[in-house]
N, C-alpha and C positions, 0 to 999 in steps of 0.2 A: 196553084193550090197543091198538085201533087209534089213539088218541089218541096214546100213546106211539110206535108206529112210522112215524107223520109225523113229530113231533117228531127221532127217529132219521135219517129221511132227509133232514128239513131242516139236522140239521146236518153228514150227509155232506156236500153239497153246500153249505153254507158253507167247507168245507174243500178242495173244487176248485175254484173259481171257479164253483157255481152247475152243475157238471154233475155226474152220480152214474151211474157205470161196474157192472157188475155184481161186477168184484173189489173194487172200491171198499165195495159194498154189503157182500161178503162178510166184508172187512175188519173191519170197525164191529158184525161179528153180525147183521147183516140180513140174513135167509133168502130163495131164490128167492121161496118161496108170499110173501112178505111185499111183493115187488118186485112181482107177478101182481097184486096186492090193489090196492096202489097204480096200478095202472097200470088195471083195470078199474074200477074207483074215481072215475078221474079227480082223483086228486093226482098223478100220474106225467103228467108229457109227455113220449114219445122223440122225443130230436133227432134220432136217426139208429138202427141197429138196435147195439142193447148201450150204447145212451149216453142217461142220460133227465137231465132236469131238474123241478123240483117245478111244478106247472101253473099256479098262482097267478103263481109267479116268471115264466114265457114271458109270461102276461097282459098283467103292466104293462111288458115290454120294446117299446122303440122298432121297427120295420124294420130298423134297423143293427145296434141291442144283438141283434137276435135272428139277423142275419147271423153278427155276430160270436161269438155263441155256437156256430152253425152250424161255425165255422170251427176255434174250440175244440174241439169235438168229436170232428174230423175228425183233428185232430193228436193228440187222445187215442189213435185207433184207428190213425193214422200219424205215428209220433214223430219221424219223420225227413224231414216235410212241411215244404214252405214255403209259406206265404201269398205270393199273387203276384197281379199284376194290377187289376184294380179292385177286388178285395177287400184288396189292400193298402195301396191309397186310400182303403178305408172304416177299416182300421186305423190310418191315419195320419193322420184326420180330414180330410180333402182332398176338397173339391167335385165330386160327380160328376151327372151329368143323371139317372143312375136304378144303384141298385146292383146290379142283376143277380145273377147266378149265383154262391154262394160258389168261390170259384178257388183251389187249389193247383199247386205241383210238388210231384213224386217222382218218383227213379230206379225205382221200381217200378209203376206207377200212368203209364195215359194215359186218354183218353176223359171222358165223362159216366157216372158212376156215382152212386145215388141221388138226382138234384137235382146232384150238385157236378163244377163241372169240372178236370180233370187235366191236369195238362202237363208232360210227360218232359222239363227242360232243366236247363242248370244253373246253380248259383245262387252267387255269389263276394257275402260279405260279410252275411250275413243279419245282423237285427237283431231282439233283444223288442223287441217292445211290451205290456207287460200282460203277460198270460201267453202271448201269441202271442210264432211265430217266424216273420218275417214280411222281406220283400225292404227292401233298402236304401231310403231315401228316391231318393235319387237314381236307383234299380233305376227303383223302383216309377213316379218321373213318366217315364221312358223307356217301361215298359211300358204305361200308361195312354194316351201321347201317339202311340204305335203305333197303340191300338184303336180310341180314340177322334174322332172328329172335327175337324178342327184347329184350331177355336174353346174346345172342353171340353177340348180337350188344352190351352192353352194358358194354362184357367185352372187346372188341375191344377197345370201347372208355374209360376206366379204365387203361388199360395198355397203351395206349399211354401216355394221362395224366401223368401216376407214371413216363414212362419213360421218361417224359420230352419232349418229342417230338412235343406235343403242347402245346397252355394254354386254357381252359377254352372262354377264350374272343376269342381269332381262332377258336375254335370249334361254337360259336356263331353266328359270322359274316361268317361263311363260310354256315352256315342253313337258315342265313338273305337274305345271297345274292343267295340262291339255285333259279331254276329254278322248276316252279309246275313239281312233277313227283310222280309216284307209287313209294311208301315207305315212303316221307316227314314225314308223320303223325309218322310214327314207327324212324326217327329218331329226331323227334322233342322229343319224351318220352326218348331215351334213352338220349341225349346231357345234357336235364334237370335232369336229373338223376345221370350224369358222376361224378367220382370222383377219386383223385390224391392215394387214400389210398392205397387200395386194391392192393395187394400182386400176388396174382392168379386169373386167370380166376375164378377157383371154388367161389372165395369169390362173384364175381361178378355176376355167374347163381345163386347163393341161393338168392344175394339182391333181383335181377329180381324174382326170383322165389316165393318170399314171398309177395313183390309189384301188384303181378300180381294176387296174391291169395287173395288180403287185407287187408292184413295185413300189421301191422308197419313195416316200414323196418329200420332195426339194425342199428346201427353207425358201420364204418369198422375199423379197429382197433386200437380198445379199450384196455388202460391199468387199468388194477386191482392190487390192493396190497395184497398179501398174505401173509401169516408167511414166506414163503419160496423168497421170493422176488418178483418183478414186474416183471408181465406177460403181454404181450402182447397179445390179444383175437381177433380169427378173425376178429365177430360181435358180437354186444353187445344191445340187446334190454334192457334198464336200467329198462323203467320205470316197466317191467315184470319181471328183474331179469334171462334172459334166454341170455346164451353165445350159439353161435354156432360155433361151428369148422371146416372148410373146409381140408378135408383130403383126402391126393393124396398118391399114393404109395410110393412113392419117400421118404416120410415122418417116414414110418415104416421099412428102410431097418434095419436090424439086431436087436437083441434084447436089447441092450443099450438103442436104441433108443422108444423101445416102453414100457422100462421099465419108462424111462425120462417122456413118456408123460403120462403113467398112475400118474405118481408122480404128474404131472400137475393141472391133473384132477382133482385128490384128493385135492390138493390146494383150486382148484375154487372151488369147492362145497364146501371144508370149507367155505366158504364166503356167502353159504346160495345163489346159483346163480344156474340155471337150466343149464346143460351142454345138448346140442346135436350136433350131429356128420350130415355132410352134405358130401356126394358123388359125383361120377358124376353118378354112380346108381341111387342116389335118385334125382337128375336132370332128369335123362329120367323115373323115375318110382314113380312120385311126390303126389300119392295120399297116401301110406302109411307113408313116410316122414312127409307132413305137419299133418296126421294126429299128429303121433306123436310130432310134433311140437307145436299144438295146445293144446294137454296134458299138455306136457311142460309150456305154458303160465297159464293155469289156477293153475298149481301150486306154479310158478310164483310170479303169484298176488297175489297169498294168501300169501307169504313170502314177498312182496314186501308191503302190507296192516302193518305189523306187524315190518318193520324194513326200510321201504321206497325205494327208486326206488335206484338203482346202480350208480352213476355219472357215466358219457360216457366222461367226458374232462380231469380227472384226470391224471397227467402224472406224472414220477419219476422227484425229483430235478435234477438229475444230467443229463438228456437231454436237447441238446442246445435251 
């Protein structure tokens, strides 16, 4: 018997994305006592009070899948919710430094209630995603670039951009038409700033991070021609001659791979170009970095004096 009424609730909850509602339950013939069972059982997870999922299924969920389940639920129990804010970044697969608090609006709903936070405002243009109804792309990098930092706002609004998700003139009109509030100022710098390039986040906290120190900020990337063929360079400050590289772990798995990139290296420098290396270490621990960066530029310029500044627009023939 109990065999069967997992089986029952596993397949409610293949039928709402993974969440099982108590009308939901009622629906399918699945009785309160049978919901108690499961939930004192430990095949029951509740997400939220009157919203459970099967316990196995929350297990192998990521932090985000279980965000976004969080967020599902929320609009199960408020149909007239919108995903908004950094939760609408995790909706929209968008680079954030940590995901916080599941975030809604409604016109009925303000505050912190259960874990989730509320916001009375209003919302023009909502979009699915999946089964969420969640803020416009364009909304949603205004509203992140607001809260956020103005290095993480900036790769927020980078990676939407690249991924197509907005354009440029959306991102515009959506800061035209804001309402005065805390943050405008932080995401009027980043929007003017935004750009389609940029590959990684990392590329976008070193633009922010050099912009914000004074210094020039690099073109994103830039191709150079080497003996060994066209390279692709994260950032390319030309007129100093200094390439930087944004490098993630992901990038040095095994030794093929770091043997490829020293070979790289060696390339650029052949070209008489300052190479440095950018982190997300040296993102939170930015004073030794730029120092070294700054090194970097005055030697730079001194090769840059004697053989002139790098072009940043140079691309191979054979891209469309």
């Amino acid at each position: 018997m109990r065999r069967t009424d997992t089986a029952a609730l596993e397949a409610v909850a293949a039928c709402h994305h993974g969440l099982i509602t108590r009308p939901d339950a009622a629906a399918h013939g699945i009785t309160p006592a049978t919901l108690r069972w499961a939930l004192a059982s430990g095949r029951l997870h509740r997400v939220m009070t009157g919203v459970f999922t099967m316990a196995d299924h929350w297990e192998r969920l990521t932090p985000r899948d279980r965000h976004l389940l969080v967020l599902l639920a929320a609009q199960r129990r408020s149909p007239r919710s919108v995903v908004c804010g950094l939760s609408a970044a995790v909706a929209w697969q968008l680079p954030l430094p940590e995901v916080g608090a599941p975030t809604l609006m409604s016109a009925q709903r303000r505050g912190q209630q259960a874990g989730i936070r509320w916001r009375r405002l209003a919302v023009n243009r909502a979009r699915r995603v999946g089964a969420l109804v969640v803020t416009s792309p364009a909304r949603t990098v205004l509203d992140c670039a607001r809260e956020l930092d103005r290095p993480w706002g900036l790769a927020v609004a980078d990676a939407a951009l690249h991924a197509g998700l907005c354009t440029r003139e959306e991102l515009t009109a959506e800061l035209v038409g804001a309402e005065p509030a805390a943050g405008l100022s932080k995401a009027r710098w980043v929007i003017k700033r935004a750009r389609s390039e940029p590959e990684s986040p990392l590329e976008s906290l070193g633009r922010a991070d050099l912009d914000l120190a004074g210094l020039a900020v690099p073109e994103p990337q830039s191709w150079v021609p080497t003996e060994r063929g066209w390279f692709r360079v994260d950032l390319l400050d030309g007129e100093s001659r200094v390439v930087t590289e944004a490098d993630g772990k992901v990038k040095y798995e095994g030794r093929p791979a770091v043997w490829a990139e020293k070979l790289r290296q060696d390339d650029i420098r052949d070209l008489q170009l300052e190479v440095v290396r950018f982190t997300m270490y040296d993102h939170h621990h930015q004073a030794p970095w730029l120092a070294q960066y700054r090194r970097a530029l005055v030697r730079g310029r001194r090769t840059a004096e004697l053989l002139g500044p790098m072009p940043t627009d140079l691309r191979p023939d054979w891209l469309p």
